[in-house]
N, C-alpha and C positions, 0 to 999 in steps of 0.2 A: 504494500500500500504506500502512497504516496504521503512525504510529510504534509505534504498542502491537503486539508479537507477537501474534496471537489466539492460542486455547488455544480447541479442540476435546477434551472428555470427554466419555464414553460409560461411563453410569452403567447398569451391566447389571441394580441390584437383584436380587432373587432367582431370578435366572437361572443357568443355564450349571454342570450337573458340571465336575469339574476335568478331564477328558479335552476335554469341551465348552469349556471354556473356553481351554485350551492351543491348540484347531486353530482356533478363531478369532482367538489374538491371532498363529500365524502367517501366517492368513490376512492379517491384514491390514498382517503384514511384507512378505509378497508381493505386495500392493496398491501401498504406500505406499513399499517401499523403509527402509533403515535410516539416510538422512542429509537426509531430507526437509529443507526450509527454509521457512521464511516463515510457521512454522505448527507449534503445540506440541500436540501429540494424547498421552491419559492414557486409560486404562481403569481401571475402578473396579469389580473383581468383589468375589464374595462372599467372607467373609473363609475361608474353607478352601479357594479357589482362591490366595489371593495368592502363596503362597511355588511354585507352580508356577507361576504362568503370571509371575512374576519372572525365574524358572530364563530359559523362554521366550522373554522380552523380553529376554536377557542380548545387549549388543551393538547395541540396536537404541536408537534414538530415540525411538521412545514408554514413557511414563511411566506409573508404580502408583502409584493412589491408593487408597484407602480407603475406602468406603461411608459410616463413623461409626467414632465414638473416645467414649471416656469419659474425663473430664477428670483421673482420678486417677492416677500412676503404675505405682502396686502397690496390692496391700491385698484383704483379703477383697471381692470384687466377680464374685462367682460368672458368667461368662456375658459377658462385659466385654472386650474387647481397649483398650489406651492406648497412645497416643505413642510410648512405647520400642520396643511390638513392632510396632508396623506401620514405625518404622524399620528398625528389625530385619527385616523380614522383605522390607524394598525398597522402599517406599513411599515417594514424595517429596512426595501431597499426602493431600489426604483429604477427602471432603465433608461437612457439619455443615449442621444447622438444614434439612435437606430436609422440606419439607413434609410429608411422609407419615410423618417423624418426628414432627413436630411434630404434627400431626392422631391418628394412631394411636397414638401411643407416649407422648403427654404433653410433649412438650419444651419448654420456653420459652426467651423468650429471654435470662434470668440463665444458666439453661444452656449455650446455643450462646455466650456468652463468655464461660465455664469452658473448652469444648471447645476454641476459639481460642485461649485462652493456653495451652492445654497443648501445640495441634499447634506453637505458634510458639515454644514453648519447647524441642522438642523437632530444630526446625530444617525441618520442616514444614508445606508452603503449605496453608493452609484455602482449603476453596473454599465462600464462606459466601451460603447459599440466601436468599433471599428472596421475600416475594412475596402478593400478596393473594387470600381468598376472590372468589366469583360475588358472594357476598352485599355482601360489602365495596365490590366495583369497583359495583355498581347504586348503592348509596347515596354513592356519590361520593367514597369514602374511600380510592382507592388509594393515592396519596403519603401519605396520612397513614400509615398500615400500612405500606408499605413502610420511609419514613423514619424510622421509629420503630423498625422491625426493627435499622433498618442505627445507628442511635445507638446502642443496648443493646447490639447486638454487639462494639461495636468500643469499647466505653466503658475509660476507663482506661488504653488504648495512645499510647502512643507514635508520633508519624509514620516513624522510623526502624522501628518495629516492624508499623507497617500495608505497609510498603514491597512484600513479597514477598503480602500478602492478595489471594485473587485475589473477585469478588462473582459472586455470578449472580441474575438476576431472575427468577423462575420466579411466573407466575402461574397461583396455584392452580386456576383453575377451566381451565386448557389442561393442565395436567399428565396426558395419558392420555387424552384427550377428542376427540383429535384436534382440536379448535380450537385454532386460534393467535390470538394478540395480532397486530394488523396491527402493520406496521414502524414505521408513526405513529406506535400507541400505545405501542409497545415502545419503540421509540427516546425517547418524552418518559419514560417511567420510568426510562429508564438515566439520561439527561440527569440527569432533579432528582435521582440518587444519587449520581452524580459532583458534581452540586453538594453536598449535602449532606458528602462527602468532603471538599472545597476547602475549605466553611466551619469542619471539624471540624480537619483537619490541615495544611492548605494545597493550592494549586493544584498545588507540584510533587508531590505525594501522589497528587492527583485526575487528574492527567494523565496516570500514567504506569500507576495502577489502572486491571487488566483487569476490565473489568463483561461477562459470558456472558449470554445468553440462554437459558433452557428452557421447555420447554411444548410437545409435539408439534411438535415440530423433524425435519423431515422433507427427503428429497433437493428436493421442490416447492418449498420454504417457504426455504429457507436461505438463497439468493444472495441475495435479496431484503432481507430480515433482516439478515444481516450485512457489507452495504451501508450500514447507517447509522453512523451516526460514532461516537456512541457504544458501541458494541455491538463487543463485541472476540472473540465466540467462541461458541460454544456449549456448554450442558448436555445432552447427548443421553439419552434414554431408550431406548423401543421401537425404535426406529432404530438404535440403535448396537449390538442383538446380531447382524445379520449385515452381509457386508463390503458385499454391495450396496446396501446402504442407507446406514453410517456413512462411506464409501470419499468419497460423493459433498458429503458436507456438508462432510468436512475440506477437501475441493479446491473448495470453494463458501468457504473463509474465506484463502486464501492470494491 
């Protein structure tokens, strides 16, 4: 087993009514049991399921996160959920900089380290996306896009303050596509972020950050994947809204 706990989340995006949402995060109390070990499992519904399927999760060992946060507190920001309320409402982490924020919605990455200090200010783990276009990996530029992602984000912090940051590598053009990054390729992109981490914070920073995998992460593709050394967990998608699918990748990272 690896010293880093993995962390398996199961990012539902805009899936799941809140009744739908409820009987799957029992299900997969029933699954998984509530004192699981060796292995930290988070769901991440839509923000008008959260404060039920919290209810839900009450007593159990899997963890709420967050989909997206806006870096402000309070303030006229019509449409917005921040920091406070997604504590508030049960939340321990929350994901930022997901691709399809970033691609649809405009985001960059002055942004996603707004969003960073606010989830970290608030006592909340970011789980901060990465990750490169089709177009980008042909022309040879993945470490550069990625590494460049992951320096803007984390710019300005602290190594005490990157400590609870969790990363995940999500390459763009696997996102939904059902292709995946071989465990090669994956594993050398975790590798140069974790360096990247060592260079910027130090080693014990870089050692003890969990770097996830995403990208059509599937019961086939998992054990394989999260076999390599650096890769500590997974970002699940389509996968993680029913229990037969996300059941088998959590027990593929323990």
């Amino acid at each position: 087993m690896k010293e880093r706990v993995p962390l398996v989340a199961g990012n539902w995006k805009l899936h799941k009514r809140v009744s739908e949402a409820v009987a799957l995060v029992r299900e997969l109390r029933a699954e998984l049991g509530d004192g699981f070990d060796g292995c930290e499992v988070a769901v991440a519904p839509v923000a008008t399921a959260l404060s039920a399927v919290a209810e839900a999760l009450r007593g159990s060992s899997l963890r709420l996160a967050g989909q997206n946060v806006y870096h402000e507190p309070r303030g006229a920001f019509t449409g917005e959920v921040s920091s406070p309320l997604l504590a508030d409402v049960g939340c321990q982490l929350c994901i930022v900089g997901h691709s399809e924020r970033r691609q649809l919605f405009g985001e960059t990455d002055a942004g996603v380290r707004l969003k960073v200090q606010a989830l970290l200010a608030e006592g909340l783990v970011p789980i901060v996306c990465v990750g490169e276009t089709l177009a980008q990996r042909e022309a040879g530029e993945t470490l550069e896009v990625v590494l460049g992602q992951v320096v803007l984000a984390f710019q300005g912090l602290t190594a005490a303050q990157m400590a609870p940051v969790v990363i995940a590598y999500e390459p763009v053009w696997a996102i939904g596509t059902g292709r995946t990054a071989s465990p090669e390729d994956a594993e050398e992109a975790h590798a140069a972020i974790r360096g990247q981490i060592a260079s910027t914070f130090g080693p014990g920073v870089a050692n003890s950050l969990r770097i996830l995998y995403g990208g059509s992460v599937k019961p086939e593709n998992a054990a394989e994947l999260l076999s390599q050394p650096d890769i500590d967990g997974a970002l699940v998608g389509g996968a993680s809204l029913e229990t037969r699918t996300f059941v088998p990748i959590v027990r593929a990272a323990l």
